[in-house]
C-alpha positions in Angstrom: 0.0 0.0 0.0 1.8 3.4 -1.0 1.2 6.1 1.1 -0.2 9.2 -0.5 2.1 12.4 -1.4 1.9 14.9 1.0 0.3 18.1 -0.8 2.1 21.6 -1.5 1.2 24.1 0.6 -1.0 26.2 -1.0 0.9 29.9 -1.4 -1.0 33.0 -0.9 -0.7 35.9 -3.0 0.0 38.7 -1.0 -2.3 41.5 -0.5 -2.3 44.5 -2.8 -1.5 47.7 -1.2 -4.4 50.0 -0.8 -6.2 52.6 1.7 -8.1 49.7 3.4 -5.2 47.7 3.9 -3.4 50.0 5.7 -6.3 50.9 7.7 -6.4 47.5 9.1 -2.9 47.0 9.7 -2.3 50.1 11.6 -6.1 49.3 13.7 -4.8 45.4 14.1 -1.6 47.0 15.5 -2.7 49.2 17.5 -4.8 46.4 18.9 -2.2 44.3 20.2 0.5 47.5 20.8 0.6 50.9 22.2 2.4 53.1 19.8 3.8 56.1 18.9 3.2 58.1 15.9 6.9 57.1 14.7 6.7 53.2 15.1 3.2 52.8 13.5 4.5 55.1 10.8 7.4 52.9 10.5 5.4 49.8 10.7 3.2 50.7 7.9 5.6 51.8 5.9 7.7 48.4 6.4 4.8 46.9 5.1 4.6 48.6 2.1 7.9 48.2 1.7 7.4 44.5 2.1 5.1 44.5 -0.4 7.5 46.1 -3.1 10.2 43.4 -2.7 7.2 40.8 -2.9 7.0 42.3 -6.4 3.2 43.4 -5.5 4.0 47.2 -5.5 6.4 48.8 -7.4 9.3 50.9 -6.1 7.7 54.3 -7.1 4.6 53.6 -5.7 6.3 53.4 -1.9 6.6 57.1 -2.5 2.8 57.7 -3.7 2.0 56.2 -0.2 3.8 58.3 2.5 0.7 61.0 2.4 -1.2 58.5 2.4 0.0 57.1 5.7 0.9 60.3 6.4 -3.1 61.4 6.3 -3.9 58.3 8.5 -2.1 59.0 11.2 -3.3 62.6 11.5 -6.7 61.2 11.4 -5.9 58.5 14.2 -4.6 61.2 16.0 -7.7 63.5 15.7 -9.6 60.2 17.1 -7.6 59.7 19.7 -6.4 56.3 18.5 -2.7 57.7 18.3 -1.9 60.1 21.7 2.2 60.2 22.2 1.4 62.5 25.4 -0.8 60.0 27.4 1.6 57.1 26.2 4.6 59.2 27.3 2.8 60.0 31.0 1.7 56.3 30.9 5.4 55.1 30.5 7.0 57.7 32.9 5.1 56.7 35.9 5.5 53.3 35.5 8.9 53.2 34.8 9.3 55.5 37.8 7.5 52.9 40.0 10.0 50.4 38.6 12.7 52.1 40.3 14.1 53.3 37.0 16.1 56.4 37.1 15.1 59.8 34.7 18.4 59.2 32.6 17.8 55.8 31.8 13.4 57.0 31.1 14.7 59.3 29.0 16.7 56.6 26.7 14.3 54.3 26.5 11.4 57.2 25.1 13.8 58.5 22.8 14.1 54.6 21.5 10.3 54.3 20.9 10.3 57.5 18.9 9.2 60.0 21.5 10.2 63.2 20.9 12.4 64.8 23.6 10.6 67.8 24.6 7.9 65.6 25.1 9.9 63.0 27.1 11.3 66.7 29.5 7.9 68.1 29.8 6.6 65.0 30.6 9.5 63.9 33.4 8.8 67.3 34.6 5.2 67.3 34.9 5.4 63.7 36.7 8.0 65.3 39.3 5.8 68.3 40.2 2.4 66.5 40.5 4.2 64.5 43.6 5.4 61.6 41.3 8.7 59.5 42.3 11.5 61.5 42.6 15.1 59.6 41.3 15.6 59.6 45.2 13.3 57.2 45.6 13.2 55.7 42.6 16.8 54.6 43.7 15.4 53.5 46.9 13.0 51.3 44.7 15.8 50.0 42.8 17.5 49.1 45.3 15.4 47.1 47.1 14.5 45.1 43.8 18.1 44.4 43.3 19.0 43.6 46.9 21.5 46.0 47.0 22.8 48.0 49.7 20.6 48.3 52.8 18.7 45.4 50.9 21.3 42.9 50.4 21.0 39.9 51.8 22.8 39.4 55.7 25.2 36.9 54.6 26.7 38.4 51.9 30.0 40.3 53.4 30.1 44.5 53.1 33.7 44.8 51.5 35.2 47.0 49.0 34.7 44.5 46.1 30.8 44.5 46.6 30.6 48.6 47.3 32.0 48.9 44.0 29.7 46.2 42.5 26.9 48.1 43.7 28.0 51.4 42.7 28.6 50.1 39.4 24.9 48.2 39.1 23.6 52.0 40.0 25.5 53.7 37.5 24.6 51.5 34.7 20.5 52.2 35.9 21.4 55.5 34.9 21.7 57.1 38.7 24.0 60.0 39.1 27.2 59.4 40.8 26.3 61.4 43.5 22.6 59.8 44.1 24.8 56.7 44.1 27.3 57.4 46.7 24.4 59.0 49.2 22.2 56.4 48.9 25.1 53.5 49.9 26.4 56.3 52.6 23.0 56.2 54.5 22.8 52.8 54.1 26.1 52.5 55.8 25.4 54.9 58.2 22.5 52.6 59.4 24.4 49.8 59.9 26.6 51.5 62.0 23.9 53.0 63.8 22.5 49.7 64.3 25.7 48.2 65.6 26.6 50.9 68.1 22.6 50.5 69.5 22.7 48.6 72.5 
């Protein structure tokens, strides 16, 4: 008894490009992904350029639709769909309540195509509505790390692992400074703790 041939995958053409398609690729990712105005525009332009070497679009036409992306996101913004300044406030406080310092905030939004007024207005406006300073944002990331008054009691307090620590702190994007008077207080604790009777 032969067995029977396995079939060939049927291949799909792709999709042509048109005003509907990007529609429903920028709403489908915006579904699963809150974006800035930059990425989806990149995003939907990726697609299109997809398409192109898929041989589905030709290379002038990637041009003819930049306006046309260009008038869908001004119309998702005008929605609301697309808001970079709630995002930006969104990402600032929890980052903040991650213990992550404003340096290493301010990285990260410039990454995902905020711009950087926005990313200072918005740092600034998180600091004077009470938000988490970096003081205590350090505090935070300290305790997530075990480091410093966190640490665990067995490991030993020496030069080598003061350095470590300062060195973790730095890399979070913490000030020298904040660094050094954060680990100060922490050893001036201890030693508070030790001279207690």
């Amino acid at each position: 008894m032969q067995k029977p041939k396995p079939q060939k995958p049927v291949e799909r053409k792709p999709r042509k490009v048109d005003a509907d398609y990007l529609h429903r690729a920028a709403l489908y990712y915006l579904q699963r992904y809150a974006a800035t105005r930059v990425r989806l525009r990149e995003v939907l332009l990726r697609k299109v350029a997809r398409r192109q070497l898929l041989k589905t679009v030709q290379a002038t036409e990637v041009q003819i639709w930049i306006p046309e992306i260009e008038k869908l996101l001004d119309r998702y913004e005008a929605s609301g769909l697309l808001n970079d300044q709630a995002l930006a406030e969104t990402r600032v406080v929890n980052m903040r309540a991650a213990g992550r310092s404003a340096r290493d905030i301010t990285n990260k939004l410039r990454q995902k195509g905020f711009a950087p007024a926005m990313i200072e207005n918005t740092l600034q406006e998180n600091a004077d509505d009470g938000g988490i300073t970096d003081v205590e944002a350090i505090q935070k990331f300290m305790q997530k790390k075990k480091l410093g008054p966190f640490r665990r009691n067995d490991k030993v307090m020496d030069e080598k692992t003061v350095q470590k620590e300062i060195g973790t702190l730095l890399r979070a994007g913490f000030n020298y400074q904040l660094v050094r008077d954060a680990l100060s207080m922490q050893q001036a604790a201890e030693i508070d703790l030790c001279e207690d009777p």
